[in-house]
N, C-alpha and C positions, 0 to 999 in steps of 0.2 A: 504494500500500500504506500507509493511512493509519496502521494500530498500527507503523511502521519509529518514530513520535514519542512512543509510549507508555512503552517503558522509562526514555528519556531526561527526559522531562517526571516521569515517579515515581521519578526521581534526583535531580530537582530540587528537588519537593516533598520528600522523605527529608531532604535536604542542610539545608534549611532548619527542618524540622519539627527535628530532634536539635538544632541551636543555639539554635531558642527555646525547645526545654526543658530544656535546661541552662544558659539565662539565668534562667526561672522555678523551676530545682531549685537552684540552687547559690546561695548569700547572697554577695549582692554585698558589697564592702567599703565602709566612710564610709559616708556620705550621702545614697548612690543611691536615688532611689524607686521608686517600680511608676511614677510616669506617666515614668523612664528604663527603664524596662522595656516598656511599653505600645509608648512608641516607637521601641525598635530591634526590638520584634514588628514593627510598621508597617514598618518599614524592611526588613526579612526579607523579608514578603509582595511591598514593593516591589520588591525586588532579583528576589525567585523570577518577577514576573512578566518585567523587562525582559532578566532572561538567558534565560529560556525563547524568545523571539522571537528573541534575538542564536544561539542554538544552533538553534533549530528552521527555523530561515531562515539567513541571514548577517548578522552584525555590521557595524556601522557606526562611524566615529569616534565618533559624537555617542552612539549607544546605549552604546558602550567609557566615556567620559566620564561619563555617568551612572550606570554601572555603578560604576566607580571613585570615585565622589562618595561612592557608596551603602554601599559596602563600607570605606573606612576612615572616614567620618566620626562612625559609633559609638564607634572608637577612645577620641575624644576624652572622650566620658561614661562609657564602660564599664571602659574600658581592658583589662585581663587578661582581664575577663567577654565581652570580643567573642571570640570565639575566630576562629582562621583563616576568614576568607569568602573568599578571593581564587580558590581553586581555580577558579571557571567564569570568574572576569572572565582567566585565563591559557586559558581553552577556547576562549575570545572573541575573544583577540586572536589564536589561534592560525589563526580562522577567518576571520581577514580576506584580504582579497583584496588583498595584498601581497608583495613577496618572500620566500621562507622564512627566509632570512637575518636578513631584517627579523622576524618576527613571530618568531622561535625566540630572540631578540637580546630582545627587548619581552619574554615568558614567561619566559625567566632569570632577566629585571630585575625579575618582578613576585615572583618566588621570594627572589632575594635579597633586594629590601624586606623581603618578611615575618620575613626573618631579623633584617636591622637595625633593625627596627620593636620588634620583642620583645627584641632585644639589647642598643637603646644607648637608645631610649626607653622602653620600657615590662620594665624588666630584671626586675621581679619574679618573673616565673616561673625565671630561671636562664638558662643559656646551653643546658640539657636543652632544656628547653621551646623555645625560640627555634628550635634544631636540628627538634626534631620540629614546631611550627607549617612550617617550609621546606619536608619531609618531605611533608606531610600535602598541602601549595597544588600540588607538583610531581606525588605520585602520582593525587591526585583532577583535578587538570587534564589529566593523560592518560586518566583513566578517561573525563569527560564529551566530552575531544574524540573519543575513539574512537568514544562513542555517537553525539555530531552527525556523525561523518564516517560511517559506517555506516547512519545512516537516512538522510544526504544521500543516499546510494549506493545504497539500494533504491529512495527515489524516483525517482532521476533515471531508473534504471532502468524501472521500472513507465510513466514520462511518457514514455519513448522506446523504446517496443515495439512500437508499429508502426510507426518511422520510419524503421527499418532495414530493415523488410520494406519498406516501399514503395521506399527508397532501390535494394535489391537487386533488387526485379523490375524498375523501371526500367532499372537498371543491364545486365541483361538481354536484356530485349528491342530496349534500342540495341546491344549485342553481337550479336544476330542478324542485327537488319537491316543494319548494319556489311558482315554478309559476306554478304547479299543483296545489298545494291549492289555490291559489288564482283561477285558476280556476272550483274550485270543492266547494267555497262557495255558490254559488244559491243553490247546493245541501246541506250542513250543514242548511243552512234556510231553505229550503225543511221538513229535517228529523226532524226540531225542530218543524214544526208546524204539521209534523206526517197526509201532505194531499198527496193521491195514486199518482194522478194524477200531480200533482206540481214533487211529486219526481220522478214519473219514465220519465217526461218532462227534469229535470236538469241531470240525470243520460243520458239520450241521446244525451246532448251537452256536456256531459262531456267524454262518450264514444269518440266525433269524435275526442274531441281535446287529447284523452287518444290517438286515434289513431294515429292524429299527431305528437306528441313527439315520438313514437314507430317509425313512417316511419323516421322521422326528424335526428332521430340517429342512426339511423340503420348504419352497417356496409358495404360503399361502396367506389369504388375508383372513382377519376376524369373519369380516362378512362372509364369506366362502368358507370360512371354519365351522361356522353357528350352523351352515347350512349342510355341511357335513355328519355333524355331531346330531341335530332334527332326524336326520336321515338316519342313521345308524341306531339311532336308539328308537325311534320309531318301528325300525325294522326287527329288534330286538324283541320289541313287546313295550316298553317304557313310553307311558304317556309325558309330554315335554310341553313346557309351556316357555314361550320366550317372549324375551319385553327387550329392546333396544331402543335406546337414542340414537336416531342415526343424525337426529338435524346436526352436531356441533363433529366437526370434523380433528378429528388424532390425528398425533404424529406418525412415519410410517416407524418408528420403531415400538413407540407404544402398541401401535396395531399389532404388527408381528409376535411382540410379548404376548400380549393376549392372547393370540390364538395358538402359540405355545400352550400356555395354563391351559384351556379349553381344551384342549388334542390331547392332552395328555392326562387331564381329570378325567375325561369320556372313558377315556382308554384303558384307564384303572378300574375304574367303576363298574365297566363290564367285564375284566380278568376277575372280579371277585364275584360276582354274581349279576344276578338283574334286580334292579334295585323298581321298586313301587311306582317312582315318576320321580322328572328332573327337573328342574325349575332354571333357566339360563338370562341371568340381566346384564344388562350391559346399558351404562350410562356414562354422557359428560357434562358438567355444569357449564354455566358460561364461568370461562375461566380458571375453574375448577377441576380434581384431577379425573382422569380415567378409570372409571369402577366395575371390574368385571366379578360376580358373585354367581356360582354353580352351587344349586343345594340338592341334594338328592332326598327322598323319602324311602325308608327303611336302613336295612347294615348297608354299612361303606367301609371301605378299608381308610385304612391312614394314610393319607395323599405326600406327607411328609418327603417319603421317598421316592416317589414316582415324581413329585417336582421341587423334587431338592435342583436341578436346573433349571428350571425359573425362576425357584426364589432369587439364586445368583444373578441371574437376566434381571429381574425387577429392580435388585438391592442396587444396579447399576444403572438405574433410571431414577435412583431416588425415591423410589417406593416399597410399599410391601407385601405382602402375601401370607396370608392366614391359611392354616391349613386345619382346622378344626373338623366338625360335622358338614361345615359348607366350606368352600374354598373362594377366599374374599382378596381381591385381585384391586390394590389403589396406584397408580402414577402419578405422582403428580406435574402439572405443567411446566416445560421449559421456562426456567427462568432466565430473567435478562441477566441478571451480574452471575454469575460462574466462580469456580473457585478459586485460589492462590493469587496473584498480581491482581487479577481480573477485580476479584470484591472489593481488593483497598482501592484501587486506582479512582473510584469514585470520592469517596473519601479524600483521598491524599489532594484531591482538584478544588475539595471545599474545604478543606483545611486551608490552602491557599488563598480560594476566593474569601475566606474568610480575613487573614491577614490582611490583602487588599482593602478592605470595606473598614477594618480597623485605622490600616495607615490611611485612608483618605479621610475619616472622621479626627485621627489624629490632626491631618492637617490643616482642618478647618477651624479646630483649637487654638494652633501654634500660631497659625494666621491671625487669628484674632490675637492673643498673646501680643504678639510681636507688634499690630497696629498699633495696640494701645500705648506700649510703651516707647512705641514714635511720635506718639500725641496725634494721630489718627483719630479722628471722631467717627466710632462706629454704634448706630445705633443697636444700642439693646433688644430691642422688643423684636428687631428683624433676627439678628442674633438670636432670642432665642426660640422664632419662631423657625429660623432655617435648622435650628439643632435638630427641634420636634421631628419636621420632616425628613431631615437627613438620617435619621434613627430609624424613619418608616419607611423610607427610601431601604437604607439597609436589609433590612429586616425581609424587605419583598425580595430583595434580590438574592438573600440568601435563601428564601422560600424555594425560591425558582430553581436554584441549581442544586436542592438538596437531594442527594441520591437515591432514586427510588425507581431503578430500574428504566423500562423505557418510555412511563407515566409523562402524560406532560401537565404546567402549573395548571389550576386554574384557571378558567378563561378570565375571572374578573382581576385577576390578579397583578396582573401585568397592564392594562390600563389606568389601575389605579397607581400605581409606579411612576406611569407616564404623566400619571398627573400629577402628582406631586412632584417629580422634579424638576418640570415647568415653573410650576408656582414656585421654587427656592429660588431660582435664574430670573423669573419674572418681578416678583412681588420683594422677595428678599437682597436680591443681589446688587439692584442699582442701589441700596443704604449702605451694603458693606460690601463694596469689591473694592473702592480702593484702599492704598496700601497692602494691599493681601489681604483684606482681613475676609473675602469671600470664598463659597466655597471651591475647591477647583474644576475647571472645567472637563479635567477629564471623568467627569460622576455622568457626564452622555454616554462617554466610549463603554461603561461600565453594564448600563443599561441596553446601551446601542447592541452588543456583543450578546444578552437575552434574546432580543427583539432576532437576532440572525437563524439564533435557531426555532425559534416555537414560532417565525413569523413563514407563510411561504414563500420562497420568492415568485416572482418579484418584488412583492410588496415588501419583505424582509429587505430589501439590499435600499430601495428607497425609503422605509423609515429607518434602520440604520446610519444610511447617512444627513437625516434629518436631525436625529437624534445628534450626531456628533459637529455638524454647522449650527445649529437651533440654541445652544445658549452665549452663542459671538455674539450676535445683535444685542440679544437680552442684556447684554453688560459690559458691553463696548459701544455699544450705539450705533448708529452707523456708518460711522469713519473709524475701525479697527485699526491699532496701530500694526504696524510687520510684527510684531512678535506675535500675532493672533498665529501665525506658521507655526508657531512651535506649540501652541494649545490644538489645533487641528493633528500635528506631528502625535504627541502625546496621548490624546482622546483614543484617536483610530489604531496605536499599539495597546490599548484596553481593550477595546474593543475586542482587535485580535485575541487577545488574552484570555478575557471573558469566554469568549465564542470555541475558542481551541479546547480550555481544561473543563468544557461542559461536551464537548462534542468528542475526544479523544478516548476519554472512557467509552462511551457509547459506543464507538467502533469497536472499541479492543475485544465492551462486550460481548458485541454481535459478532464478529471473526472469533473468536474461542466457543460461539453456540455452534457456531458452521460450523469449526472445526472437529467438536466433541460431535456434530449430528453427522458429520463424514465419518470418522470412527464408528460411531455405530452400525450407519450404515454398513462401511465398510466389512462389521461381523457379522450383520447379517448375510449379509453378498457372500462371504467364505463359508456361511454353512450351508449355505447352497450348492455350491461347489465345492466343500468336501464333501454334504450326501450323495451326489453325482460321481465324484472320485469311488467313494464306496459303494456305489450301488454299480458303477461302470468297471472298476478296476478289481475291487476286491472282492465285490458280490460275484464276478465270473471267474477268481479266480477258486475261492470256495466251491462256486457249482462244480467246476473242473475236478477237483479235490476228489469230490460227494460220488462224479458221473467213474472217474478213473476208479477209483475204491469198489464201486458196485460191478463194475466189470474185472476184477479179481488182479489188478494191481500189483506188482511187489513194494513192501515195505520202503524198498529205497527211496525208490522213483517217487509213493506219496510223501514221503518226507522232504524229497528237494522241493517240489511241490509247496507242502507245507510253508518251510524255508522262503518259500521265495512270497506267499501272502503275508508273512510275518515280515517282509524285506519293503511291501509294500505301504503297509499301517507305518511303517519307520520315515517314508518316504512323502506320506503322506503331513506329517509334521510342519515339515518345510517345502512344502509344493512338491507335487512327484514331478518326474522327468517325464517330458514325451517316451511313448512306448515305441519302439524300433519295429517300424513295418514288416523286417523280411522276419523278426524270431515269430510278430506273429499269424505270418501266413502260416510257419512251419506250424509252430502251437497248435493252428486250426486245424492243420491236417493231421495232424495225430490225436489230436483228441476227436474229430470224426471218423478217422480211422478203428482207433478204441471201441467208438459205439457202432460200429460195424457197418457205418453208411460211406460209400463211395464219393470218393473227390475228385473234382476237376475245377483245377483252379490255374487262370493265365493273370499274370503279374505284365505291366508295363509298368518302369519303376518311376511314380509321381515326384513332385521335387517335395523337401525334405518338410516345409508345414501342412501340406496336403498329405503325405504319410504318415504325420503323427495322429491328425485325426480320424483318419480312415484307418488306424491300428488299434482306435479307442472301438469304431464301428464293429469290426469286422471281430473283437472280442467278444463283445454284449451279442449279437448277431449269431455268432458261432456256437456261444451258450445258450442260445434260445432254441438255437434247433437241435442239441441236443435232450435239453432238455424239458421243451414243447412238443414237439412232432416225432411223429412214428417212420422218419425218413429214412430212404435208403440212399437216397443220393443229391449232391450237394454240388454247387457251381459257385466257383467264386473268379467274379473277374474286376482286375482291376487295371485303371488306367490314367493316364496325368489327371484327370481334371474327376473322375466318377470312379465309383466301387459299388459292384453289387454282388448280393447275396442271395441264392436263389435255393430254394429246399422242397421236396415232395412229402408227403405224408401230414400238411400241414393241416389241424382239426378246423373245425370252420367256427369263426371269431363271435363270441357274444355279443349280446344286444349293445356294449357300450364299442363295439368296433375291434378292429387291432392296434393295441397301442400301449398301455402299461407304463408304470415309471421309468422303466429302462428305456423304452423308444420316444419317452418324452423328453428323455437327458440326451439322446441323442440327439433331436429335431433340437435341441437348445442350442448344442455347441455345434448343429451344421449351420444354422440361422446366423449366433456369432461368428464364422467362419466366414460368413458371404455366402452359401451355398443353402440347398435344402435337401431334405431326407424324406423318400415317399414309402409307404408299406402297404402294398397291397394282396389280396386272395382274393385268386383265379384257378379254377380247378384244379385244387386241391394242392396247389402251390404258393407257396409266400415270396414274395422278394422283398428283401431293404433295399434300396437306393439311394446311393448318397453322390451328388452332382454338387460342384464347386465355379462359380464364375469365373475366379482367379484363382490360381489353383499356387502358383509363386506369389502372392501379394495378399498373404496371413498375417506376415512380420513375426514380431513375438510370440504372441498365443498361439503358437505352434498346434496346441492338443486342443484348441478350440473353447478351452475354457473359460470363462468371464474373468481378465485380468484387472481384477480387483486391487489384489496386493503389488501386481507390477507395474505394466506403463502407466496405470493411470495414477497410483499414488507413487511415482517417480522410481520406486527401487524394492526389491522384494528382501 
């Protein structure tokens, strides 16, 4: 988010432009010439350039040093005429990458200088002046470090968006397979004691439960959940009664949780028995979280452990999941502020705006102070009618940028704002502006910087800059002297100010919600495609196991077997490899061979990401017809751009067609691929078909699978 450096750098420029032109508005004392004016301009520019890199980056000794060269050694020519510069070189040190102790210990010390700088050396201003230079170095150096820490914080953000998401689906898919091996050890002891009948035993409970992590994660919506679970329990015998909210629309990972819970209450519910009748709500408030509550009537088992993986899913959205007599399902909404940087970063801006609204009522004191004891005649009752206001003035402003997500003020709020501090500029200002004793003009740019954000534009950008012209007139009249440039200079870097450390949070928040909703996403996406992985790679390679075993096998041979699904679950942790075409043409023809049906298979060799997915086909393809069809003979032909699979003995397909998980996972990854996958029966034959547009121009996704974890979150 490269404008997070825009406010901060037209802070910089601002900061600088008002001191070289009240070096060239104000008459120097003695001596002094334009070419000592020429060169602390030079020295300005120079400064604006090397703290812009020390803010916009990180500060360095050497950059702090040159910084600090830059900033007092005008002193020595100007003296009074330099006015405070230390404000960014205390932003600078604050930025270094040091103990806080240390750099908050160094900021003090750069504050107090400027005190005994104008105090004991350069006393002509008074001990006023000396206090308000101290004043001025403390509050402007929390202004610029709030700004560098807040575009640091959208950056860092925006550069690390997709590294959570890849970090989290990784993180994922090793949680899976975690509890597929643990499921898949009876068969590791199986292969290791190399007995037929032991392994092709474990290979068939590892099959179901291969096939339940395949169903378990498969890609479905609550709606299409509810309408599953109706059905099934209906068909059951259980009367069902459902209530849903659909008016207020979830997020897609809320969604998906829920109908996790739901699949897998249902699923339980009917392993233990048939229960009396089900009762299924689903509700959202306005604004309010996601309430999914399944109750059943009669015994139920304890749902505990059948969604001990969701509660995990839920406790990751920030909500919870009851698993009592009913199973009570809360999410709560996306919030605006997020955790870590994210929740202070609002704060840290109104701790700031807050200082601001301090030193400017300070200064409307000091002003007064100071008139008086110039013999100024400032009337009182305007005095202390401009305090009244100026306190309500306050007060709104801090209203407005008090943190509360992505709420906006009040609509009456900010009118009233506007009016009052008219009337201070209007009605108070022409009794006491002169000698200082009024308020400063920059309380426009303060308000103007509100007005930017809660107004829309266009109207925003022209009452902004109404707000920061509108009290010239009011207290200059209408012959403004040239220094009204440096009250305009001044107004409109509040403004900035204002407008930045109200708006800078607000991004940071919204980039860390997309980022945390990419993540998510992103694990939903991988359980997709590792139940596909399982249901495509290791669900055939089990069948294989089950088919070779029933046709009298030796021990060895099921145990490399064995070995090699256990090689797969491993593989599957960190994304498997594309499957090498030619091992599994061979594969197919021995395991066809095994079940005693006849091959003919002709190869033309495809280029290398059209063979990884046509090796995913022609597995799932190859298991089906063993172990679907009563076939004696099989054709397998492949060529650059298609592969098909053609078989005899095929039964003739139920009322929901031919088609099934396995040839849905395939129709996914020929679809991602660029291509499509057709399955038809014709007397008494099946074919799969899998045709490719571009059969060279895959790229990556080699095996056709939705690259979640790679090119699209940058690196796997």
């Amino acid at each position: 988010m490269a404008d997070s450096r825009l406010p901060l750098l037209a802070g910089i420029v601002l900061f600088w432009t008002y001191r070289v032109l009240l070096l060239w508005l104000v008459p120097l004392p003695g001596e002094r010439t334009s070419a000592a004016l020429l060169a602390a301009t030079c020295t300005a520019a120079a400064l604006g350039v090397v703290q812009a890199r020390a803010l916009t980056r990180r500060a360095t000794l050497a950059n702090l040093a040159v910084q600090a060269a830059l900033t007092y050694a005008p002193l020595f020519v100007l003296a009074d005429g330099w006015r405070p510069a230390a404000p960014l070189l205390m932003a600078s040190v604050l930025l270094l990458a040091a103990p806080g102790w240390a750099r908050w210990a160094a900021a003090l010390a750069i504050v107090a200088g400027e005190f005994a700088i104008r105090t004991l050396w350069l006393p002509g201003g008074g001990p006023g002046y000396a206090v308000w230079a101290a004043v001025v170095t403390f509050t402007g150096g929390l202004e610029f470090l709030a700004l560098a820490r807040l575009g640091h914080l959208v950056r860092a953000l925006e550069a690390t968006r997709t590294e959570l998401a890849a970090r989290r689906a990784a993180a994922e898919r090793r949680r899976i397979t975690r509890g597929l091996r643990a499921e898949l050890g009876r068969l590791a002891a199986a292969a290791a004691a190399a007995d037929p009948r032991e392994i092709v035993a474990a290979a068939r409970a590892a099959l179901v439960r291969a096939r339940s992590v395949a169903d378990d994660y498969r890609d479905r919506s609550l709606a299409a959940e509810i309408d599953a679970a109706r059905t099934v329990l209906e068909a059951s015998g259980v009367p069902v009664r459902v209530a849903v909210d659909a008016a207020a629309p979830r997020t897609p990972q809320a969604d998906a949780a829920l109908a996790g819970v739901l699949r897998r209450t249902v699923m339980a519910a009917l392993r233990h028995g048939r229960p009396a009748g089900c009762v299924i709500e689903c509700r959202t408030g306005p604004g309010g979280p996601e309430l999914l509550r399944v109750a059943f009537r009669g015994p139920v088992p304890s749902f505990a452990e059948p969604l001990a993986a969701s509660a995990t899913e839920i406790a990751a959205l920030g909500g919870r999941l009851g698993t009592g007599p009913a199973v009570e399902t809360e999410i709560p909404p996306a919030r605006a502020w997020t955790g870590g940087p994210v929740r202070t970063a609002p704060w840290f801006a109104f701790a700031v705006l807050l200082v601001v609204e301090l030193d400017h009522l300070a200064t409307v004191a000091t002003n007064a102070v100071q008139a008086r004891e110039s013999g100024v005649a400032v009337d009182r009752t305007a005095l202390a009618a401009t305090a009244v206001m100026l306190l309500l003035v306050a007060a709104l402003q801090l209203y407005h940028v008090l943190p509360r997500g992505e709420a906006r003020p009040r609509r009456w709020a900010l009118p009233v704002q506007l009016l009052l501090l008219l009337l201070v500029f209007a009605v108070a200002g022409p009794h006491i502006a002169p000698g200082y004793a009024g308020p400063p003009v920059t309380y426009g740019g303060l308000v103007a910087g509100v007005v930017l954000l809660n107004v829309r534009p266009p109207w925003s950008w022209a009452a902004a800059a109404g707000l920061v012209v509108a009290p010239l007139p009011l207290l200059y009249g209408t012959h403004p002297p040239m220094m009204v440039v440096l009250d305009l200079a001044g107004s409109t870097a509040f403004m900035i100010t204002v407008y930045a450390l109200q708006r800078l949070p607000v991004a940071a928040a919204r980039l860390d919600l997309a980022r945390r909703d990419l993540a998510r996403t992103a694990v939903l996406r991988e359980r997709l495609r590792v139940a596909r992985d399982v249901h495509d790679l290791l669900g055939s390679q089990l069948s294989a196991i089950i088919i070779r075993g029933e046709t009298a096998a030796d021990g060895a041979h099921l145990a490399g077997l064995a070995r090699e699904a256990l090689a797969t679950v491993g593989s599957l942790g960190a994304g498997p490899a594309p499957l090498r075409l030619a091992a599994e043409v061979e594969n197919a023809r021995d395991l066809l061979r095994t079940a005693g049906v006849r091959v003919a298979i002709t190869v033309a060799e495809p280029p290398e990401p059209a063979a990884a997915l046509f090796a995913v086909v022609l597995r799932e393809a190859v298991t089906n017809v063993v172990r679907h069809a009563r076939a004696r003979h099989c054709e397998i032909a492949v060529t650059p751009g298609a592969l098909r699979v053609r078989n005899d003995g095929a039964p003739r397909p139920g009322p929901g067609g031919a088609g099934g998980s396995g040839l849905a996972n395939l129709r996914s990854r020929a679809a991602e691929a660029g291509g499509t996958l057709t399955a038809e029966h014709a007397g008494g034959r099946f074919t799969v078909r899998v045709e490719l547009s571009d059969p060279a121009g895959l790229g990556g996704d080699a095996d056709g699978v939705d690259p979640v974890a790679g090119a699209e979150l940058g690196h796997r």
